[in-house]
N, C-alpha and C positions, 0 to 999 in steps of 0.2 A: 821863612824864606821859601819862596816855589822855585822847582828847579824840575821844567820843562824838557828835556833835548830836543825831543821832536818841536818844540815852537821856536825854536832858535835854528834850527836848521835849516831851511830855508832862507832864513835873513842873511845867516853865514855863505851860505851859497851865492847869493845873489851877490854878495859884499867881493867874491871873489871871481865870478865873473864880469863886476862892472871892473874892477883891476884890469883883466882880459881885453875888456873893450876898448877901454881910455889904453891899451899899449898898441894894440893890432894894428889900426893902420899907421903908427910910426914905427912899428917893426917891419911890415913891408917898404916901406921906404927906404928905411933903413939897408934892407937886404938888396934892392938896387944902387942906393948907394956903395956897396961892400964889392956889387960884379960889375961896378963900373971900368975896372982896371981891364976887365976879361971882353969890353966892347969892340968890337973890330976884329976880334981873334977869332970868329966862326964864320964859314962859308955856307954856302947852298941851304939847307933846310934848318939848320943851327941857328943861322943866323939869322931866319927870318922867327925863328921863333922865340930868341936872345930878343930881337926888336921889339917885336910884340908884346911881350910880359913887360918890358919897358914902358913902351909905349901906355900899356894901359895899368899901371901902377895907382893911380892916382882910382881909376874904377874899382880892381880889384880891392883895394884899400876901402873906398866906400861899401861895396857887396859885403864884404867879410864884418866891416864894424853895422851895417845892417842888420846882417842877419845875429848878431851877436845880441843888438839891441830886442831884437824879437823877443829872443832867448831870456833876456832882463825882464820883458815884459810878462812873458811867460812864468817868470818865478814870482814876481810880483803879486800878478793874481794868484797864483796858488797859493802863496805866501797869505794873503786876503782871503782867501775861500778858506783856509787849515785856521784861522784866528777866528774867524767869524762862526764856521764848525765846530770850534771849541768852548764859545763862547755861548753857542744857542744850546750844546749839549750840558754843559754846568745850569742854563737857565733851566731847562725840563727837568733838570734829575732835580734841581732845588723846588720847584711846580711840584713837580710827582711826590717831593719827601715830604712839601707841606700839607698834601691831600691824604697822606695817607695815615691811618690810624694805629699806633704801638701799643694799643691800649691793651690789648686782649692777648697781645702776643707772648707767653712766656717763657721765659729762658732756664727759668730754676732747672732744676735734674736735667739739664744734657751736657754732655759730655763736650 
């Protein structure tokens, strides 16, 4: 049994920001849903920016689960560069062990 941490670590990550993703923009809705009660209840400059964060709910919902997805993407490849680095290091050391000669090396009397 091979038991990695570092090559699981990343797929763990990434498993727990795609969670992140798929909730984000139904949490911000959700939270204009929640100050829906509190509409109407701010004047002058409250209120124009109570509107606003309303009004653009549906954008800020997209921007956040964008750039979230970035962020997937981002671990994705790393995730692909850290497997594939791992992979080309085991090929050379297996290259380098076949090339090399134990013939002569001896180990008798050392400590």
């Amino acid at each position: 049994m091979k038991f990695d941490m570092g090559s699981t670590t990343l797929g763990t990550l990434s498993k727990g920001t795609q969670g992140s993703h798929d909730d984000l923009g139904s949490l911000v809705k959700e939270l204009v849903r929640a100050v829906e009660p509190l509409e109407g209840k701010f004047n002058g400059r409250g209120r124009v920016a109570f509107d606003s964060f309303k009004q653009r709910t549906d954008e800020v919902a997209a921007e956040l689960n964008s750039s979230l997805a970035k962020i997937l993407e981002g671990q994705g490849e790393m995730d692909l560069a850290f497997h594939t680095g791992d992979e080309e290091a085991g090929q050379n050391a297996s290259q380098s062990e076949g090339k090399s000669s134990f013939d002569r090396a001896r180990f008798s009397g050392q400590a």
